[in-house]
N, C-alpha and C positions, 0 to 999 in steps of 0.2 A: 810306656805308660801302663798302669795298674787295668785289670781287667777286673768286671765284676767276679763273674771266678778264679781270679789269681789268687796264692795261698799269701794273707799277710798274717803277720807276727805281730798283736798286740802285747807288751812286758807293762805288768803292773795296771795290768786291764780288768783289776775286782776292783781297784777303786775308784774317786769320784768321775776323772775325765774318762777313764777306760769303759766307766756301763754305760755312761751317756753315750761314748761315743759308739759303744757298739749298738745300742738303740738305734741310732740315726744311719749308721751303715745298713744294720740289716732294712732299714727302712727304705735307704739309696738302691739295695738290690745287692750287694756282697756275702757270696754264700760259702767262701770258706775265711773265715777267722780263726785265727790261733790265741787263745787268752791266755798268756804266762803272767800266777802272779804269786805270793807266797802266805798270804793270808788265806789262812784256811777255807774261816764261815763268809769270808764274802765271796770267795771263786765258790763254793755253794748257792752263792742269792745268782750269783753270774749263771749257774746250770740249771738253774732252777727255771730261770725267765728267759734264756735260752738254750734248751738241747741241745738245740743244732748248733753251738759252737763249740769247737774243740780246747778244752780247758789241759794247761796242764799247771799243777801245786810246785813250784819250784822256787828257791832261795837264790837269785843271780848273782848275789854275792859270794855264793858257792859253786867249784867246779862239780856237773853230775850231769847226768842224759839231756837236758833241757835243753842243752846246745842244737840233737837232735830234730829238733821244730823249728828251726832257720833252714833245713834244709830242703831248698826247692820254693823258698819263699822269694816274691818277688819285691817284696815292701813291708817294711817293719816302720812301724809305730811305738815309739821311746818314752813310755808315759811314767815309768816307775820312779820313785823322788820320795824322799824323808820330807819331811814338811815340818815335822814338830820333833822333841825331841829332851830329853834332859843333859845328854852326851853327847860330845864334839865323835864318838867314836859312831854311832848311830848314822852318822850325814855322811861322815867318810865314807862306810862299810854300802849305803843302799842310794849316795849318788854318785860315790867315784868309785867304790871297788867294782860293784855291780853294774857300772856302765861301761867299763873296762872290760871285763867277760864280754857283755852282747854286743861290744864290738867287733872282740875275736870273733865271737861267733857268727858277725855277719860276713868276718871278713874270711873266714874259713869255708862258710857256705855261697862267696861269693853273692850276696844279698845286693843286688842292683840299687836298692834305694832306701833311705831312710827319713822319716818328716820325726825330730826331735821337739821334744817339746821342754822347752826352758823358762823362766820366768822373770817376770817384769823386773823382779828385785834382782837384776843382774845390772839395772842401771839406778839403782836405791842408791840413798844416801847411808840406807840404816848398813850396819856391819854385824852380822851374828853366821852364827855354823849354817845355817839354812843358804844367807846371801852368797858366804864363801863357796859353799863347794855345789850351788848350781852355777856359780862364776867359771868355777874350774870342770865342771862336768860340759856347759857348754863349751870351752876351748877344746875340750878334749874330742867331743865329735866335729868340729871345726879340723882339728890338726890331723885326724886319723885319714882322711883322705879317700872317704866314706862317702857317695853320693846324698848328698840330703839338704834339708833346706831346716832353719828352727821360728818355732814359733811361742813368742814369750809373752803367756796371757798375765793383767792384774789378776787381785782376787778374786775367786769365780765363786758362784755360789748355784744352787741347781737342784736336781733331785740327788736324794743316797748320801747328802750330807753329813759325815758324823761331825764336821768342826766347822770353824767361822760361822757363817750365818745359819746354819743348820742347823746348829749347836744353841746358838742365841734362841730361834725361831723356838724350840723344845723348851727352853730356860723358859723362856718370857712365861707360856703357857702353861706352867706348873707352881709360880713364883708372883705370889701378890706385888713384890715389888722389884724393881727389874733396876741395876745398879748402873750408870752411865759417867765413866772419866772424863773430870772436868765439866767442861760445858759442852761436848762432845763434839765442837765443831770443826772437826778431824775429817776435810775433804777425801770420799774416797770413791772410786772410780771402778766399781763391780762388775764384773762380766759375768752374763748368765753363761752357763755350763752349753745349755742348746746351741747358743748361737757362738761360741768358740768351736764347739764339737762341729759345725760345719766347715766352720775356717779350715780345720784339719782335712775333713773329707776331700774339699777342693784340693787340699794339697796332693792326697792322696792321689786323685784323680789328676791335676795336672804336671806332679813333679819339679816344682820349678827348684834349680839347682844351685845351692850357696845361696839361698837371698834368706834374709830375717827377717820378722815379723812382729812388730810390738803388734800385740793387741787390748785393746782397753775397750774397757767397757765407754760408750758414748754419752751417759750419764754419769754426770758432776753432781757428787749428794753427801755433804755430811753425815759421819756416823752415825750420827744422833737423830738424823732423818731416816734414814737407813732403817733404826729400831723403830719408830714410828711407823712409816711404812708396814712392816713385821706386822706391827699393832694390829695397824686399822684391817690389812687382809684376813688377819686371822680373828678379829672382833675381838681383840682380849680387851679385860677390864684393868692389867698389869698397871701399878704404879712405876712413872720412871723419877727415878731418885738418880739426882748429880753428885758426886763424890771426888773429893781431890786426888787428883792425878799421883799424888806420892804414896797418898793412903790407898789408893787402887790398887797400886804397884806391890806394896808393902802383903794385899790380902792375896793375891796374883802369887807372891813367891812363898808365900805360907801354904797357899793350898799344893802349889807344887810339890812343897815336902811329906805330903803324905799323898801323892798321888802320881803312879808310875808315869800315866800320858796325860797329861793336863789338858785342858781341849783350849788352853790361852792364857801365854804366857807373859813374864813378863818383857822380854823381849819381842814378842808380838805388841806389847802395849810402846816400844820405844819406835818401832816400824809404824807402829800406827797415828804415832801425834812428830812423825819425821818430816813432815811435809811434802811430801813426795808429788809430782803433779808429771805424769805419765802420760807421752807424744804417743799416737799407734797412727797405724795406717786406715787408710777409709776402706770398711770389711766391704761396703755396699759396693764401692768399683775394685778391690783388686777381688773378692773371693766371689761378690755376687749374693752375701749377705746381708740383710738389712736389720739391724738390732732390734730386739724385741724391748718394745718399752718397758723401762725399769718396773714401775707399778704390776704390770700384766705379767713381766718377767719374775717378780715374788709371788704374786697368786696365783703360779702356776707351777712353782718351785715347791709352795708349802699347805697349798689347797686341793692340788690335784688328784684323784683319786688313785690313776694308774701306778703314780710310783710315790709319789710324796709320802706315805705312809711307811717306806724300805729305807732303813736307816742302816748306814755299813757301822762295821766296826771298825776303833781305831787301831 
């Protein structure tokens, strides 16, 4: 079992799961962390709001020294994942090239233990480069014979947002009128970033070995509630205008063409009216968690003074 001073290995720990979750560790009492992540300015917000963690700027989809910081680690933490994307080469290169490396590399430095982190859309209906290759990223720590357990959050939303709700929450607020597909009644099942970022800690702390984890947010809330919500915490006066689902799609692949990272795609819009209705386990008895209500959990995501203000980049 992991000790508070044991050295763990966070990969891809500048962005969303990685600051929260190093928030909540250093908060748990864990004083040596390792942050590997490749984007520049946000392993900067990462040094900034913590010193005292050991950052190193690496690309795991490339062989180079970074391997170096597995060595003598007792527990690594698998957070890195393409999420968006224009290119099927993109999802290849930063969830299956790059999870192939830190697995050498755990297996090279002997790394006792690993809590991967995979997602809900491994049991989706929807099909896109994103669902494929966290399908095949999760087999891949499953088959490498890696001590670890995986844990597969829904959509999470949280502080340091730069996309999904984070992304929305900025839109709304700058944007007299705020565009909504269809009639928006696109059931979906949010996990605040906090209260996933525990789930992992516990694992941390207990190791439990081969078992997996859905975890879903315990609130059931249309999309379209979702942005209302958004609304009323943040007191906008945003008009919501409803818009057909084809012509949404249609403005969704236009804006893509002139924009390298789109913050929602149109493939996000097929995931998202797919109907998906995602089983997890009860965080309250296996982790000790108890979810933070939806409501409290946005006005604390996008109100709060401490970080709500810290937006990563994509």
């Amino acid at each position: 079992m992991a000790q508070k001073n044991d050295k763990i290995v966070l990969t891809g720990a500048a962005g969303l799961v990685g600051q929260n979750l190093i928030v909540e560790m250093k908060q748990q009492g864990y004083t040596q962390l390792v942050a590997i992540d490749k984007h520049e300015h946000n392993l900067e917000i990462l040094r900034k709001l913590h010193p005292d963690v050991t950052t190193v700027l690496a690309d795991l989809a490339e062989p180079g020294k970074w391997n170096e910081a597995f060595e003598g680690a007792k527990l690594v933490v698998q957070l890195h994942a393409q999420i968006t994307g224009k290119t099927t080469s993109l999802f290849v290169r930063n969830n299956l090239t790059a999870t192939e490396h830190v697995l050498a590399a755990c297996k090279a430095a002997r790394v006792p233990y690993m809590v991967h982190i995979s997602s809900s859309v491994v049991n989706s209906v929807a099909k896109d480069d994103y669902t494929e290759t966290k399908r095949e990223q999760e087999a891949m720590v499953v088959a490498s014979g890696q001590r670890h357990c995986v844990l597969r959050p829904t959509l999470m939303f949280g502080w340091f947002d730069p996309k999904h709700l984070g992304w929305l929450s900025r839109f709304m607020a700058r944007t007299p009128v705020f565009p909504i597909p269809g009639d928006g009644k696109f059931m979906r099942q949010p996990l605040y970033e906090r209260d996933f970022c525990r789930c992992i800690a516990k694992c941390v702390e207990t190791e439990p070995v081969g078992d997996v984890f859905d975890i879903v947010g315990h609130t059931r809330v249309d999309y379209v509630d979702i942005i209302r919500t958004i609304k009323r915490v943040k007191r906008l006066h945003t008009l919501i205008v409803h818009i057909p689902i084809g012509f949404f799609g249609f403005l969704l692949r236009t804006f893509a063409l002139f924009s390298s990272k789109p913050p929602f795609t149109a493939d996000q819009l097929k995931a998202l009216s797919a109907g998906d209705d995602f089983k997890g386990v009860d965080t309250e008895a296996v982790f000790g968690v108890r979810q933070t209500p939806f409501e409290d959990a946005i006005r604390e995501s996008y109100t709060d003074p401490r970080y709500s203000h810290i937006v990563l980049k994509r």
